[in-house]
C-alpha positions as CSV (number, residue, x, y, z in Angstrom):
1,X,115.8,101.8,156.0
2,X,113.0,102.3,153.2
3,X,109.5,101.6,153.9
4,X,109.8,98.4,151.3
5,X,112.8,96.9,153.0
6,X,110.9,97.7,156.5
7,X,107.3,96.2,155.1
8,X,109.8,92.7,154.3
9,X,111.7,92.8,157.5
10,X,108.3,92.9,159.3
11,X,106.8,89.9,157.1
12,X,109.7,87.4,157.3
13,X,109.3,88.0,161.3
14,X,105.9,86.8,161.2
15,X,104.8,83.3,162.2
16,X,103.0,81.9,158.9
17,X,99.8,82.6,158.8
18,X,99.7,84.7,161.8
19,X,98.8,88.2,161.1
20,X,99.6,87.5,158.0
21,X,98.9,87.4,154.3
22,X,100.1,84.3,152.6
23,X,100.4,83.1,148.6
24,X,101.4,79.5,147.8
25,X,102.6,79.5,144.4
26,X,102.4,75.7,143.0
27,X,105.2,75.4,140.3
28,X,108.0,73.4,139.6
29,X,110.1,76.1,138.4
30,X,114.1,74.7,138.5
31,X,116.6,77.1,138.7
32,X,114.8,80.0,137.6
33,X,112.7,80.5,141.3
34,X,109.4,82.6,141.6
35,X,108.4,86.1,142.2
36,X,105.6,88.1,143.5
37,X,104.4,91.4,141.6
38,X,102.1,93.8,143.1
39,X,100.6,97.1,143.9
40,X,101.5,97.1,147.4
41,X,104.6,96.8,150.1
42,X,107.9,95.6,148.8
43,X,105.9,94.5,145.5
44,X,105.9,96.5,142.5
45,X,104.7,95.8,139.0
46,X,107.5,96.6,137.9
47,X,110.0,94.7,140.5
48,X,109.2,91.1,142.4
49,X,109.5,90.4,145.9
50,X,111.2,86.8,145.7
51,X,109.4,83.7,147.3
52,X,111.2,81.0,149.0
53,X,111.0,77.4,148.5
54,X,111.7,74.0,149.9
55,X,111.1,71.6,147.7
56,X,111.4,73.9,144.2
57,X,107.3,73.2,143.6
58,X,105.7,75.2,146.1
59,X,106.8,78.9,146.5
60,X,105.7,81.2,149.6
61,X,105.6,84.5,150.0
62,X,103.9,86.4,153.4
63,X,103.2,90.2,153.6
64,X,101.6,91.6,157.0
65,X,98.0,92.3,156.9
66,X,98.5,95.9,157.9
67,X,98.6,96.4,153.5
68,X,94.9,94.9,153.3
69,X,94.0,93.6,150.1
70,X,96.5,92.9,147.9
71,X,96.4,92.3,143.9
72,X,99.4,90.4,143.0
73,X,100.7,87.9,140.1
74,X,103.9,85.3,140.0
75,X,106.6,85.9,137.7
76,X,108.9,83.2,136.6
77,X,112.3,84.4,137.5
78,X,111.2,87.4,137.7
79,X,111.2,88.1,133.7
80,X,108.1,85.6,133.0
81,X,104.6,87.0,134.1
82,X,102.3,84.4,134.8
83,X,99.3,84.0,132.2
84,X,95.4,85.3,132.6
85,X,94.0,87.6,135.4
86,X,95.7,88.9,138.4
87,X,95.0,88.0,142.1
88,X,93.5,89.5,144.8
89,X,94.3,88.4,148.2
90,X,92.0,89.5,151.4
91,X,94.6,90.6,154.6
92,X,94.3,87.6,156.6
93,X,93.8,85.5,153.7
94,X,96.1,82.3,152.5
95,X,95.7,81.4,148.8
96,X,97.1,78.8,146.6
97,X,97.5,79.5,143.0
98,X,98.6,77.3,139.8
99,X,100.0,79.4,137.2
100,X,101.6,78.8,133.8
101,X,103.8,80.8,131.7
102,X,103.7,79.4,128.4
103,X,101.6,79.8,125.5
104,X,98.2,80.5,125.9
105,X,96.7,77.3,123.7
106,X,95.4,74.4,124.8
107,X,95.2,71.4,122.8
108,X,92.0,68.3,121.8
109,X,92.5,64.6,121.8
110,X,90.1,62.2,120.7
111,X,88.8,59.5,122.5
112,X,87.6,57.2,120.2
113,X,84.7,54.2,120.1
114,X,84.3,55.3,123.4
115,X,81.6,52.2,124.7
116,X,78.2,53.1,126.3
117,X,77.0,50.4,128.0
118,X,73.8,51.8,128.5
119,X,72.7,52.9,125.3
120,X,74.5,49.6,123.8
121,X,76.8,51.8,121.2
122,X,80.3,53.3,121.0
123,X,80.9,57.1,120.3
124,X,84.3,59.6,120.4
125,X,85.1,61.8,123.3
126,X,86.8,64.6,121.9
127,X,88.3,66.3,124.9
128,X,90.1,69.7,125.1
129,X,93.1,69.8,127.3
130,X,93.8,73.7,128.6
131,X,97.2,75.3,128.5
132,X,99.0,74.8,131.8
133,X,98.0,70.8,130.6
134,X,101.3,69.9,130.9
135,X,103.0,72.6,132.3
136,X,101.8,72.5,135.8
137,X,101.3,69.4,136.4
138,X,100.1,70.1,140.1
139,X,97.2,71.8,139.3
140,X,93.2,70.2,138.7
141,X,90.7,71.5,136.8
142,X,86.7,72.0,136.6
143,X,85.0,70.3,133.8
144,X,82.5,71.1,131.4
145,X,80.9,68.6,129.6
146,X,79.0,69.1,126.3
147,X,77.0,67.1,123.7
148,X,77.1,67.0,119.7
149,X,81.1,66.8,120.3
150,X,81.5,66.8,116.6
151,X,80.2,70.4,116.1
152,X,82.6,71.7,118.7
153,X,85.9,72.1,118.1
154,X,86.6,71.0,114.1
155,X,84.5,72.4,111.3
156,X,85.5,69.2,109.2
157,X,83.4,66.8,111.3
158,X,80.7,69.7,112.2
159,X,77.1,68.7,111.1
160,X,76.9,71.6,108.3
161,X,80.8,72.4,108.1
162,X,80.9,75.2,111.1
163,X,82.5,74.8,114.3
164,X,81.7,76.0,117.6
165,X,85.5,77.3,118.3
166,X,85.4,76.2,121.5
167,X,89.0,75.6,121.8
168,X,89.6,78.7,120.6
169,X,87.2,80.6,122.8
170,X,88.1,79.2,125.9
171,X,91.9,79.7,124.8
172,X,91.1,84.0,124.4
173,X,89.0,83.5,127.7
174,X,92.0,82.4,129.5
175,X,94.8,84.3,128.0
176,X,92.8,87.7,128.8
177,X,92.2,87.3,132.4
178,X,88.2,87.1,132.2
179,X,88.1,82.8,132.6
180,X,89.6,80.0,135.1
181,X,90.9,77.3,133.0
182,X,88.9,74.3,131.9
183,X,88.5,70.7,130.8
184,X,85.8,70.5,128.2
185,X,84.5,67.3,127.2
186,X,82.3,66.7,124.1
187,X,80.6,63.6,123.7
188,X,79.9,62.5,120.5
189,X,76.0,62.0,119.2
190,X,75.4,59.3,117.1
191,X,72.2,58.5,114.7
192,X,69.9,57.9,117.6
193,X,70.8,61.9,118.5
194,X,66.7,63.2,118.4
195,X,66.0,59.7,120.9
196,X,68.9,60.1,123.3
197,X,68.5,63.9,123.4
198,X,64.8,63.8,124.4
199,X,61.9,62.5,126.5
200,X,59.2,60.7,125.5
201,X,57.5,61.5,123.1
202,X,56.7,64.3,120.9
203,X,53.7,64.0,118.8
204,X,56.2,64.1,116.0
205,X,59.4,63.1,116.4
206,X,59.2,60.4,119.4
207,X,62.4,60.5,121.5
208,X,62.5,58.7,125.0
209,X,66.0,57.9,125.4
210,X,67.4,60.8,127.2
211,X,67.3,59.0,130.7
212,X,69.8,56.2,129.7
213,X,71.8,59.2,128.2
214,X,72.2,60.4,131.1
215,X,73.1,57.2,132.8
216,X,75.7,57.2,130.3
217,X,77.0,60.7,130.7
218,X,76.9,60.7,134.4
219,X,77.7,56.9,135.5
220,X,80.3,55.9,132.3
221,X,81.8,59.5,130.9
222,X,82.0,61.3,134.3
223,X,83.9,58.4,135.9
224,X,86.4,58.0,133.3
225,X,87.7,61.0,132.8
226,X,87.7,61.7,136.6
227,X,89.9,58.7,136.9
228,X,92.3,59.6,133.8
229,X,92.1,63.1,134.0
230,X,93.3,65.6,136.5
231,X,90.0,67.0,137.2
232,X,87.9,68.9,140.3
233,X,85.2,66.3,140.4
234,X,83.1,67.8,142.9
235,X,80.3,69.4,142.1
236,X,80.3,73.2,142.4
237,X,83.5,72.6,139.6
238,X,81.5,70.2,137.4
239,X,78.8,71.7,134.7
240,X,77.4,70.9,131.5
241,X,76.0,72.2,128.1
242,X,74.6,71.7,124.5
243,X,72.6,73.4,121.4
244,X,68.7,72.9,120.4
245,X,68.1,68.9,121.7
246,X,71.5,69.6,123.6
247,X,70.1,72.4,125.7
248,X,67.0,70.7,126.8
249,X,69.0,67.5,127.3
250,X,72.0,69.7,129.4
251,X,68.7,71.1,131.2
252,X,66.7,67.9,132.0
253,X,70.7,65.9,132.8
254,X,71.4,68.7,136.0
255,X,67.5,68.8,136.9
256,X,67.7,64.8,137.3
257,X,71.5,65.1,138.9
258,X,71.9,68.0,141.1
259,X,74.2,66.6,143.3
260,X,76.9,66.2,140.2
261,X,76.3,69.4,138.4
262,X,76.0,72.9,139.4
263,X,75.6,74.6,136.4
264,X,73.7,73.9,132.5
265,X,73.3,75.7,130.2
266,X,70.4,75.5,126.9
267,X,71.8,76.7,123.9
268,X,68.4,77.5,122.0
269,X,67.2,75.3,123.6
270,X,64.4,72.9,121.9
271,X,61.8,73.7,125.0
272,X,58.7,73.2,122.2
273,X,59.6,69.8,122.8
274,X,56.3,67.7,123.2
275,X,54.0,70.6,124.0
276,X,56.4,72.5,126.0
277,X,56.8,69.5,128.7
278,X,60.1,70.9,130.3
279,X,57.7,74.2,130.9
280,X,54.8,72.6,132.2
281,X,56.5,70.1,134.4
282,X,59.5,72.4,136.3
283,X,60.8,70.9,139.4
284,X,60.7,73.1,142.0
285,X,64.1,75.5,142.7
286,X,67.1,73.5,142.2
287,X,70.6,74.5,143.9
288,X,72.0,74.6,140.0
289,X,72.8,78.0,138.1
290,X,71.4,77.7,134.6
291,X,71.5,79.3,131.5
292,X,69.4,80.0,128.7
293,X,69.4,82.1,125.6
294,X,67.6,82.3,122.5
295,X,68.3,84.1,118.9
296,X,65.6,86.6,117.5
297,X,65.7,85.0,114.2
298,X,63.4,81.4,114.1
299,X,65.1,80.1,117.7
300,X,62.5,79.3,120.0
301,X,62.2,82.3,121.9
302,X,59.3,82.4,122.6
303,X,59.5,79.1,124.0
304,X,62.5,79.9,125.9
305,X,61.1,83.0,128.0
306,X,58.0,81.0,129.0
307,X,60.8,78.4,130.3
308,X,62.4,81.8,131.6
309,X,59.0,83.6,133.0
310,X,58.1,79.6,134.8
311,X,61.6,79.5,136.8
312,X,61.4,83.3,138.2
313,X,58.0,82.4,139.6
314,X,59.6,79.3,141.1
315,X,62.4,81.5,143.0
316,X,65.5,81.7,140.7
317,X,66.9,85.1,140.5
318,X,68.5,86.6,137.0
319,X,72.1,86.8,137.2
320,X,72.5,84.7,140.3
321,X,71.0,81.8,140.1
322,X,69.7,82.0,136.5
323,X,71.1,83.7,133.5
324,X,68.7,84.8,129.9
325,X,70.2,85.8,127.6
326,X,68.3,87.3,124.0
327,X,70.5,87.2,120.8
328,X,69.2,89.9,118.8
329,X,69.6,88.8,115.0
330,X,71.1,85.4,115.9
331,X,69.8,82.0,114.1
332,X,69.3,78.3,115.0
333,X,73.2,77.4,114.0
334,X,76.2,77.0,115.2
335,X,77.6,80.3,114.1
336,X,75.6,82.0,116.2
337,X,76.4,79.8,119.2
338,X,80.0,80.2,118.3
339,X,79.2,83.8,118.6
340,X,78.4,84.1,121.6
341,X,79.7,81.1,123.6
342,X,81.2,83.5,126.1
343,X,78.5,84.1,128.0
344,X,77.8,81.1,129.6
345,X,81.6,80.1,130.0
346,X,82.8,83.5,131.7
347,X,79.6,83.3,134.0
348,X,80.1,79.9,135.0
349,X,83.8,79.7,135.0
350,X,84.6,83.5,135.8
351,X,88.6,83.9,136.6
352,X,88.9,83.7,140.1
C-alpha cells in the first residue's frame, strides 16, 4: 500500500475532529462534487483528494494531524481551482471556507434617493457586490463603507471625471490571492458635502454637520444593508473610508463609534480642519486600526504626521494598530487615491 492511500485509510478511520484536521467546503456544487489540492498526504497539486457530502452544499474532507500544517485549495470537480489565495490549515484545526469558481468580477447597483432622516435629504447608495455574489450564496461578507460614492466606481458621475476604480481594484485584489472579498458601500454626498463632512466650525468654511452624518451612516445605512445584504455585521468585519473631508469624517465616524467599526481609514485627510482640532483633541487609544496617508505634492502632510506623531505618543503602534503611509509625488485627487487604494484594503481586509 503507498504512503497516500495509507495517510487516507488512517483519516477516514478518524472520529471527526479528533486528532484530526478538518476543511468544510461551503458550495452547492451538483453533480460535479469537490476536491481538495495540497502539498501534503494524499493531496497533490496536481491530483485532489475527493470530499464527501451529504446534502451536496457542504463538503468534508479530514487528514490526520501527524501532516501539520497544511496549505490546500477546493477544486470544482476536480478540473475547476477555486479563485484567490490558498489556505493554510493548523493540525488540529477545523476551517470552513466559501469559495467561488467563476469569474473574478464583481458587479455595482445603485440604490437610489436613498432617504436620510436625519439630515432631512435623499442620496444614492451605490454598492459593489463581489464575485462569489451570486455564486455562493452561503457565504457573508465584511463591509466597507465609503463617502463621496460618486467618485468611486464611475468616472462619469466623478466630481472632476476620474474614478477611484474601486471595483476594479478590489476585483485584481481578489483574483490574485492578496484580499478576502468585500461589500463596499459608497454613500452619496450631496451639496451640503463641506457641512456633513465636518465639525464645527472652521474659521472659513463652517461645517457642523458631521454628527447627524454619522447618525445617518451608522443608525440608517448600516442597518439597511445589514438587513438586505448578506453581510458580517459585527464589528471586527465592519470598516470605513473616505478622501480629504472624507478622511477626517471616516476618522472622527470610528472615533465616535468604536463598537461598530474596527478599522478607518483618511485618504489625505483634511486634518487642517479648524486649526487642526482632530490633532489637538485625540481621544485617548481606541481598539480601531486606522489609516492615514498623505501625497508629497500640496496634500496636507504636514498636517497628517502631526495627526501621525499625536497617536504614537497616545500608544498606537505602526503597522499594528496604525498604518502611515507617505505618497511620494502624489496630489490632492483622485488619481492618486486610485493609485494607491491598495494599501488600506489589503491591510484591512488581508486574504485569510
Amino acid at each position: 500500500m503507498t504512503l497516500a492511500r495509507m495517510t487516507l485509510l488512517a483519516a477516514s478511520l478518524l472520529p471527526l475532529g479528533a486528532h484530526a484536521t478538518t476543511v468544510r467546503v461551503h458550495y452547492e456544487s451538483g453533480k460535479g462534487g469537490v476536491a481538495i489540492r495540497g502539498d501534503k498526504g494524499p493531496m497533490s497539486w496536481s491530483k485532489g483528494a475527493a470530499a464527501t457530502s451529504d446534502d451536496g452544499q457542504v463538503w468534508t474532507y479530514t487528514w490526520p494531524d501527524e501532516l501539520g500544517e497544511v496549505v490546500m485549495k477546493p477544486v470544482l470537480g476536480d478540473e475547476k481551482i477555486a479563485i484567490g489565495g490558498t489556505y493554510k490549515l493548523a493540525a488540529g484545526s477545523t476551517r470552513d471556507i466559501y469559495p467561488f469558481f467563476g469569474a473574478p468580477f464583481g458587479k455595482v447597483k445603485i440604490i437610489p434617493g436613498f432617504a436620510s432622516p436625519q439630515l432631512k435629504n435623499s442620496r444614492n447608495l451605490r454598492i459593489y457586490l463581489p464575485p462569489s455574489y451570486d455564486e455562493n450564496r452561503a457565504k457573508r461578507y465584511p463591509v466597507l463603507y465609503m463617502h463621496d460614492g460618486q467618485n468611486l466606481f464611475d468616472a462619469k458621475t466623478a466630481a472632476y471625471g476620474v474614478e477611484w476604480g474601486i471595483d476594479e481594484t478590489v476585483n485584481r485584489l481578489v483574483a490574485t490571492g492578496v484580499m478576502e472579498e468585500i461589500i463596499v458601500v459608497g454613500i452619496d454626498n450631496t451639496q451640503e458635502r463641506i457641512a456633513e463632512y465636518t465639525t464645527c466650525c472652521d474659521p472659513q468654511y463652517g461645517g457642523g454637520q458631521l454628527d447627524t452624518y454619522q447618525r445617518f451612516v451608522v443608525d440608517t445605512v448600516k442597518p439597511y444593508i445589514d438587513s438586505t445584504l448578506r453581510t458580517l455585521p459585527g464589528k471586527e468585519s465592519t470598516a470605513i473610508m473616505g478622501s480629504s473631508l472624507g478622511g477626517i469624517a471616516s476618522f472622527h465616524i470610528a472615533q465616535k463609534n468604536a463598537a461598530v467599526f474596527s478599522k478607518a481609514a483618511s485618504v489625505s485627510g483634511s486634518f487642517w480642519w479648524n486649526k487642526q482640532e482632530f490633532v489637538a483633541n485625540l481621544p485617548p487609544r481606541l481598539p480601531v486600526k486606522f489609516y492615514l496617508d498623505a501625497g508629497t505634492l500640496k496634500d496636507g502632510l504636514e498636517e497628517t504626521t502631526r495627526m501621525r506623531d499625536a497617536m504614537l505618543k497616545q500608544g498606537y503602534r505602526q503597522d499594528v494598530d496604525l498604518f502611515y503611509h507617505v505618497a511620494d509625488g502624489a496630489g490632492h485627487n483622485e488619481k492618486s487615491w486610485a493609485a494607491r487604494v491598495d494599501k488600506p484594503l489589503t491591510w484591512f481586509f488581508p486574504w485569510q
